[in-house]
N, C-alpha and C positions, 0 to 999 in steps of 0.2 A: 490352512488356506493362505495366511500370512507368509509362509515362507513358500509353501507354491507357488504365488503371485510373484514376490521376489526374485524367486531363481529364471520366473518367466516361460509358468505353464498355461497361462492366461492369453496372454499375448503373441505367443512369442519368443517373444524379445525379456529382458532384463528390463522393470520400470527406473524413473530414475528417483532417487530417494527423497525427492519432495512426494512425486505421486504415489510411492511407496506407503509413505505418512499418512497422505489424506486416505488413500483406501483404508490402515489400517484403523484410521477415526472412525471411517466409515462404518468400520465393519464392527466395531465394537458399539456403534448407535444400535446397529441392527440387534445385536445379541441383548442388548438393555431392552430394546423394544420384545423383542421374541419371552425372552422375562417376564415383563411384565403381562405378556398375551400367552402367560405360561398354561393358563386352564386349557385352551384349547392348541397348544403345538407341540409342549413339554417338553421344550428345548435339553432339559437333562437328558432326556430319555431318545429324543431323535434326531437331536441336534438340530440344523436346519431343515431337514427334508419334509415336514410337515408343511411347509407354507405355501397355501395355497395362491388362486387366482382373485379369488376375493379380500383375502390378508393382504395381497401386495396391492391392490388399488385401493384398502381401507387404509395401509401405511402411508402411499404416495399421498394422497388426500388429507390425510390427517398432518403429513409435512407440509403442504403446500401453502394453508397460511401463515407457516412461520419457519420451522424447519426442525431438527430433530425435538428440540425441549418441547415443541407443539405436539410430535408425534409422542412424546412420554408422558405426557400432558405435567409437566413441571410447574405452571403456575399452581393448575388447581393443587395440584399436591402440597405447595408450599400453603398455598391460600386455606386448605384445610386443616394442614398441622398446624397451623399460628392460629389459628381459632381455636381448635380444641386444646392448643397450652391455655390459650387466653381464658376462656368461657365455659372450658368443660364440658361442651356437650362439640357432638358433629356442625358441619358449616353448614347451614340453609341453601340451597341448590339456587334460589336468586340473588343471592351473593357471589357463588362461582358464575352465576350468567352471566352478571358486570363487575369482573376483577378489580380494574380500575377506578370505580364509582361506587366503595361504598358509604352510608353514610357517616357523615361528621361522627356524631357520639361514639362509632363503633370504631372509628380511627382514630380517637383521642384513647378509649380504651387498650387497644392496640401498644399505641406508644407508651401509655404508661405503664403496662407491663413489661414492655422493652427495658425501656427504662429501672426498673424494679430490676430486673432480671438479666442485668449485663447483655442483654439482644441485640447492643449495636454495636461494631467494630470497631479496634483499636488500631492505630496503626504501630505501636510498637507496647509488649507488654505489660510495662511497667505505667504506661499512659493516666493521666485523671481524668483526660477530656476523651470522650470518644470522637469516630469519624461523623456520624451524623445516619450513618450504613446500618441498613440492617445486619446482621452478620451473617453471612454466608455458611459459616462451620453452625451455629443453631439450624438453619432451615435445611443444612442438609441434614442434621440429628431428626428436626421435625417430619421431612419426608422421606426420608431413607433413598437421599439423590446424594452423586458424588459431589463433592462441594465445589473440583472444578466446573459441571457443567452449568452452575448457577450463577460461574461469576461473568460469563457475555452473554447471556442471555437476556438480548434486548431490554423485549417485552415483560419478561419477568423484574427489569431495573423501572420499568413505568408504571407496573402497577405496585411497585413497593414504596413508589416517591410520596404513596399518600402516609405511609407511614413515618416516612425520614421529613421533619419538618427544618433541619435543621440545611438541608440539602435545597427545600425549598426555591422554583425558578417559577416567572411569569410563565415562562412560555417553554424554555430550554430544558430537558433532561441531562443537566449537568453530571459531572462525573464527580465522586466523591469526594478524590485527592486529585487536585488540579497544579498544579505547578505554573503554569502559564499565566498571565492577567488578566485575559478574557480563556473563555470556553474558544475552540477553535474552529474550523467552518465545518467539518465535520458531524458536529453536536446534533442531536435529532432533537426537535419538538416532540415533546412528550406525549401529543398525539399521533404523531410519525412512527414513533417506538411503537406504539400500542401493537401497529397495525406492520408484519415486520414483513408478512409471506414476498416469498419470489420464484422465479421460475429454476433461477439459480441451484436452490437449496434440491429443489424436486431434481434436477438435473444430473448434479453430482451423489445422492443415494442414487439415480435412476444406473450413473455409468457405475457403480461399487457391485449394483446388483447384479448387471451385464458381465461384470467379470468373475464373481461368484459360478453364475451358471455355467459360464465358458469353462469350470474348473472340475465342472461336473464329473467328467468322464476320468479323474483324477478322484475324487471322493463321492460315488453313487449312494453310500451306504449314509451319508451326512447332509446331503445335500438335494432340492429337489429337482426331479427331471427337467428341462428346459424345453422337452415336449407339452409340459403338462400348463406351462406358464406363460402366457402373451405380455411380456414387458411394454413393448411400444403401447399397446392398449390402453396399460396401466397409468402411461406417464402421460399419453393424451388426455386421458380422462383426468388428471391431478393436476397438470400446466394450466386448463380451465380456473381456478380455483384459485390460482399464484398471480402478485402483480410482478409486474413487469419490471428489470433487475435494474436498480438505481447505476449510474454513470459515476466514476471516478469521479470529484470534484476538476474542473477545468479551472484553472487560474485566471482570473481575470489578466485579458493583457493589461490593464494600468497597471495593475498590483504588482505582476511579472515586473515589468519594465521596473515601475521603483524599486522593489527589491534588488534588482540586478543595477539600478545606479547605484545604490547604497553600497552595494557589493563589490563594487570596482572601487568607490571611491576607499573604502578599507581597505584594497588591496593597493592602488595604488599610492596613496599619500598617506597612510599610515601603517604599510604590511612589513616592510622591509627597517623602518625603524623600531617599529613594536619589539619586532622577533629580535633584534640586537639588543634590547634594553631588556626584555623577561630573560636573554641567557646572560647578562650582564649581571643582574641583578641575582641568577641564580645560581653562576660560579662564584662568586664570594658568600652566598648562603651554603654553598657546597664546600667550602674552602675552609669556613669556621667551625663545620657540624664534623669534618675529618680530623680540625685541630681538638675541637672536645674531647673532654674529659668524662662529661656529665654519661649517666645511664640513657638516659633520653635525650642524646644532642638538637633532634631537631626541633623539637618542644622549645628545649631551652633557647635555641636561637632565633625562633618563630616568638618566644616571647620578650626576647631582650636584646637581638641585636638587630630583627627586621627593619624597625626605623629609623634604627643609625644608617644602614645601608641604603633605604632607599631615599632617604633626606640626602648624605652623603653622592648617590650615583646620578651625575647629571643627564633630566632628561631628555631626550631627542628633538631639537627645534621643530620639527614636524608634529609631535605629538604632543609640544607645548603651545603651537600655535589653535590646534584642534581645542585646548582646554581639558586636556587631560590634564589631571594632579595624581599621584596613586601615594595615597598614604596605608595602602595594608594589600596584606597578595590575596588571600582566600578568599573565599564569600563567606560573608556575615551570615546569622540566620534569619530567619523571618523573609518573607516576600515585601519587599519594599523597591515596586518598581520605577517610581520618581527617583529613587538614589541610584538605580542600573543605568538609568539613561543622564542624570547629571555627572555622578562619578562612580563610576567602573571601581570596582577595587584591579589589581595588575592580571590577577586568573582571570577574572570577570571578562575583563578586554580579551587576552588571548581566545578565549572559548569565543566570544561574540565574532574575533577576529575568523576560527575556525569556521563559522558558522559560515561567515560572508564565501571565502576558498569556498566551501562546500556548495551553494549558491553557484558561484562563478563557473565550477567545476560541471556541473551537474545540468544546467540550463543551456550551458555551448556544448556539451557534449551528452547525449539521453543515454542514461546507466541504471541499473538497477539498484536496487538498496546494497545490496552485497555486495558489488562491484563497486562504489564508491568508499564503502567502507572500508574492503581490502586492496586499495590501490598499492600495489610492492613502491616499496621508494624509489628503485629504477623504473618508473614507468613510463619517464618522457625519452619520445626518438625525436633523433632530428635529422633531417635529410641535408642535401646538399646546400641546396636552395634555402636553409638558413627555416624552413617551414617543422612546427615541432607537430607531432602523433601522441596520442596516448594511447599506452598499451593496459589491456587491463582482462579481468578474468569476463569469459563469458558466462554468465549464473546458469544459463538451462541444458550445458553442457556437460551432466554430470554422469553419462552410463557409466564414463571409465574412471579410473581410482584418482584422475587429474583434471581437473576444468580446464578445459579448452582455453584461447586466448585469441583476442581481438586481432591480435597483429600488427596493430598502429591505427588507429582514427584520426584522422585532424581534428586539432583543437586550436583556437583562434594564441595570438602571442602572448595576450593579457593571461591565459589561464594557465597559460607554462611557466610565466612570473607569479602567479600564485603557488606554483606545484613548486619552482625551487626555492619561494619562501617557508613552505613547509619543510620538506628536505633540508632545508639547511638548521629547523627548528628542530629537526629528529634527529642530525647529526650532532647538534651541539647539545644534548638533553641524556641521547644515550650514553656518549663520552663524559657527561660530568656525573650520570649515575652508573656509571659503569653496568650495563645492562648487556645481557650475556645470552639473556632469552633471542633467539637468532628470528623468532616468529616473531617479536615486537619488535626487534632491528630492522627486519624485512618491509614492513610498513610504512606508507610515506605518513600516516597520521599517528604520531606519538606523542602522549602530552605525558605531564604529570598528575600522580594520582594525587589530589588534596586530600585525599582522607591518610593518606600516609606517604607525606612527600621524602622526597628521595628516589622515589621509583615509578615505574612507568605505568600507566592504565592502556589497559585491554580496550583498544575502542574499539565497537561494533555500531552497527545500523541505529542501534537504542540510542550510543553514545551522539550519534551527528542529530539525528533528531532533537536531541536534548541542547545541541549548539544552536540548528537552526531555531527552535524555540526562545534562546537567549538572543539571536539574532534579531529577530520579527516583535520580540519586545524591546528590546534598543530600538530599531526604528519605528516601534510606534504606532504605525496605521490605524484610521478610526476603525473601530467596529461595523458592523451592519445594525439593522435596524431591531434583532434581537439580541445584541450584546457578543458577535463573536467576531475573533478576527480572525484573518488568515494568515494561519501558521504552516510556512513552506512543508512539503515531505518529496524523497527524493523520485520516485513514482509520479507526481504529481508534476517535477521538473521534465523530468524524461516525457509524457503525454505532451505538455506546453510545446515546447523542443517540434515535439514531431506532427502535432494538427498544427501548428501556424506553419513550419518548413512545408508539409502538404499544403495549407491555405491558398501560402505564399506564388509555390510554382505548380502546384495543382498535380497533373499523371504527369509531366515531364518529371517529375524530382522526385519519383514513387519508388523506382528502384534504390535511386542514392538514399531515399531515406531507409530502404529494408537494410542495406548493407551499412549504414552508420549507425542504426540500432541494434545489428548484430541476429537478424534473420536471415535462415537461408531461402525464406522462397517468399515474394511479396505480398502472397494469399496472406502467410500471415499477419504481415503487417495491414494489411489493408481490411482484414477482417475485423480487427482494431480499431483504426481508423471508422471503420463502418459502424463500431460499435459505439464507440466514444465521441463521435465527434457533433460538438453541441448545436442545437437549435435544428434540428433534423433537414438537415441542409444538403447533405449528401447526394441527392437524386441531382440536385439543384447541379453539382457541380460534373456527377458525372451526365448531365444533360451537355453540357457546357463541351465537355469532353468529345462526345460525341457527334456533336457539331461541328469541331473542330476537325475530325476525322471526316466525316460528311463531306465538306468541302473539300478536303483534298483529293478522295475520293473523288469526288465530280468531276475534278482538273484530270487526275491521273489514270484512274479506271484500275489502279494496283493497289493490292493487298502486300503488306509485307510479310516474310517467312517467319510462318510460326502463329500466324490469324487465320483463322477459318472463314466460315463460310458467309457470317452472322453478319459485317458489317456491308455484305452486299445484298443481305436481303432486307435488311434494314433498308440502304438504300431505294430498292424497289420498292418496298413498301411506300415510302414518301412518295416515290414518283407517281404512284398508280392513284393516292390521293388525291395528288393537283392534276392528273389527269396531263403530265405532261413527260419530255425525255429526258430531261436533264436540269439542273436547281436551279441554273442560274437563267430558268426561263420563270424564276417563281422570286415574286419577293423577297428578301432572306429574313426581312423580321417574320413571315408567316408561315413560312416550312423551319424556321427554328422554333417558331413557339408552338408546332406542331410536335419538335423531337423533346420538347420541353415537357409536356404533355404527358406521350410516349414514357417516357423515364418517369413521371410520377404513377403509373399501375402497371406496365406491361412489358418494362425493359430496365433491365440493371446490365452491369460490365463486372466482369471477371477477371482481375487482375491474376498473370500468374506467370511463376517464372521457368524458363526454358534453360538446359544447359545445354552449348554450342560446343563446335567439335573442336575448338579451341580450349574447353572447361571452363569460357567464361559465361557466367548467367547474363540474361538476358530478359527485359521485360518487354510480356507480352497482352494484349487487353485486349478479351472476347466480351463481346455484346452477347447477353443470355436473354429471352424470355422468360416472362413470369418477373411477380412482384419481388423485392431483395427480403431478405432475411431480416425482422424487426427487431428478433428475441435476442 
């Protein structure tokens, strides 16, 4: 079915290899489920065709409060194997009823047999201390579950917190190995976790199953008829059951905004002397480890000549004004974030520096993770006009063996003097390590790798997160009122980006913004928009909207090419309310707070885009009936 799907006997069409993945997750949940529902389908024996109309609404349902590990029931199953290692006998059925609430004595029991029994994780093998974790490789031994699917499974991380005391939070479902100062805004309350279901989880088995059946007439002898089976039924009946699918985090604009001052002022008063003092400092580390002698030159010069050289290299009046000193390049070990933010060691700064560009980059221009990641080092144009573009890869353009490309977006002048302080950092790094790899030359983001310097690290999506992280703890920000701060992700720049550019100039800036975020038709973007955008304010503005068009309407009596019918019976509609011909014989605060109205039950707008006979798109906004879409 997997390579059916792939070659695009489903569809079609050829998927593209992200939705490739998730189907193929999908599809493997379902064969674990059909397993374990082995008495009655015998998946050996018929494969899928056994499943009937009551198995796919007891599945969907059974997903709905939480999502597959709910459907395999993975708690109980852990919850029962760590009883019976512990106590010897089966688990009490009112202890699987409250996972999370058993009592004290029996959770002190618990841990000390943990304990006893090496049961909680090590983060490297040779360890004395453990992580505080239960281990994930015992509770898959315990229930005979594969140990990846236990390690994001929420809810299974909130009912096991009564066991890890060492993990122990007020309120917070912390993460085992945190790197960060604080937990990040991210983090669920450990009553949050308990409770995980969405409509989400129901939605994406619902389309895996959809394209199963589509596959039917390809494998009859495997698979069951899609006569015999009412999917829609099934998912109505389960979206019942799911709450409703939590929103991206939106960044506060203060937070935005100081992050992106902090972020200019690294690039501007201290980017361009930084980058000349780390390759300063790193062509005579480079200079002495070529004159070596030693087996291990850079050991030896990392131990005995680093603070001749940097005592020796005078540093940049800019970054001595700031109070920078750098007496060592690596990071030390231990978390010790009072010393990250008094004194940087020289990598410390560069990464924090990376972090700020990556901010700069990603806030004035909305990218996706992987698109920021893999920016080529020629990615800045510049036109006549002296105005620079970034070009870069488009991520959801992957049918063919090449990602698409942007073609140039504007970017403001501040973030093209970030991009060729980078650039200049990758051309003076790759030339003193002689780096040869043409896919790490290609890169505008190349650093050095501290675990074995001399040569270049592989940066990906993980690696800039890990900067912005070093970023958002140099600058500091307090916490919230449960202990977390917010630590930037680049998803979360790109949304910022584009509901305040919406905010800002409302449907006039709806197309520029589909086309600067790299969609081709503005349904998408604005479906988005419609989804994400916070305090449920959306009616509100396409009320606003259509008021605007109202009016002109009443002056002009014209519809533009490419608008139906909708926004004159809209009109009428108004009129035949105040019982009059035209608006401007009606108050305007009282026939708008009428179309204000209107747009909270009985009217949304349908952005969508038109291609002209010239092949330029064009936006165009229909008035629909009926309530908008909440899910």
């Amino acid at each position: 079915m997997s390579f059916l799907y792939r070659q695009g006997y489903a569809d079609s069409k050829p998927p593209s290899i992200a939705s490739w993945k998730r189907f193929n997750q999908q599809l493997l949940c379902l064969c674990q489920w059909l397993v374990l529902e082995r008495s009655r389908y015998h998946p050996d024996t018929y494969s899928l065709s056994l499943l009937d109309q009551a198995g796919l609404k007891r599945l969907l349902r059974a997903i709905a409060p939480g999502d597959w590990s709910e459907a395999h029931g993975l708690v109980e199953r852990c919850l029962s194997g760590l009883y019976q290692a512990v106590f010897r006998e089966p688990c009490p059925a009112k202890l699987l009823a409250k996972p999370g609430n058993w009592p004290q004595d029996t959770c002190q029991a618990v841990i000390d047999w943990l304990e006893a029994n090496q049961g909680y994780s090590y983060k490297r093998p040779h360890d004395t201390e453990h992580t505080g974790m239960v281990s994930r490789v015992l509770l898959g031994r315990l229930a005979s579950a594969p140990v990846n699917s236990l390690k994001k499974h929420q809810r299974l991380k909130a009912v096991l917190r009564q066991f890890e005391p060492k993990l122990a939070h007020p309120t917070l479902l912390i993460r085992g190995q945190q790197s960060t100062e604080y937990p990040n805004q991210s983090t669920p309350t450990r009553q949050e976790a308990l409770h995980t279901g969405s409509k989400g989880s129901v939605e994406n088995a619902s389309k895996m199953l959809r394209l199963v059946l589509m596959l039917y007439r390809h494998q009859p002898e495997h698979l069951p008829s899609p006569l015999t089976l009412n999917l829609p039924a099934a998912v109505s009946s389960a979206v019942k059951l799911a709450a409703t699918d939590g929103h991206t985090p939106f960044i506060p604009v203060d937070t935005g905004l100081q992050y992106l001052n902090h972020a200019l002022r690294w690039v501007v008063l201290y980017g361009d002397a930084l980058v000349d003092y780390y390759l300063a400092i790193m062509s005579q580390l480079c200079a002495k480890v070529d004159a070596s002698v030693s087996p291990r030159p850079w050991k030896k010069v990392m131990d005995y000549d680093l603070s001749k050289v940097l005592c020796q290299t005078p540093l940049p009046q800019a970054l001595k004004e700031a109070g920078f000193v750098f007496t060592q390049l690596g990071t030390p070990r231990g978390r010790d974030f009072d010393r990250l933010r008094s004194q940087p060691t020289l990598h410390e700064a560069l990464e924090i520096y990376i972090g700020a560009v990556t901010v700069l980059i990603t806030l004035m221009k909305p990218s996706r993770d992987c698109e920021a990641a893999n920016l080529p080092r020629i990615c800045l144009l510049r036109t006549r006009g002296g105005h620079y573009w970034l070009d870069s890869d488009l991520a959801k353009r992957t049918r063919g063996e090449r990602r698409a490309r942007t073609g140039g977006k504007p970017i403001p002048v501040i973030t093209a003097r970030a991009i060729q302080q980078v650039r200049k950092l990758n051309r003076g790094l790759t030339k003193l390590f002689g780096e040869d790899d043409n896919h790490l030359r290609g890169k505008l983001f190349y650093l050095p790798n501290p675990a074995k310097w001399g040569t270049g690290k592989e940066i990906d999506a993980s690696s800039l997160n890990s900067y912005l992280d070093k970023f958002c703890d140099y600058i500091g920000l307090p916490p919230d009122e449960h202990g977390r701060r917010w630590y930037l992700r680049i998803h979360q720049t790109r949304k910022w980006f584009l509901l305040l550019l919406f905010w800002s100039g409302r449907y006039d800036v709806l197309d520029a913004a589909r086309w600067i975020a790299g969609h081709t038709d503005v349904e998408h973007l604005y479906a988005y928009i419609e989804r994400e955008f916070p305090g449920g304010k959306i009616g509100q503005l396409e009320a606003e909207c259509a008021i605007d068009r109202l009016a002109e309407y009443d002056t002009t009596q014209i519809t533009l090419d490419g608008e139906d019918e909708s926004l004159a019976e809209l009109y009428q509609r108004v009129l035949r309310q105040f019982r009059v011909k035209a608006l401007n014989m009606v108050p305007e605060r009282e026939w708008q707070a009428l179309v204000e109205d209107l747009f909270e039950h009985d009217y949304h707008l349908v952005p969508y885009s038109i291609t002209t006979d010239d092949g330029h798109k064009r936006l165009c906004i229909a008035i629909r009936q009926g309530g908008r879409k909440t899910e």
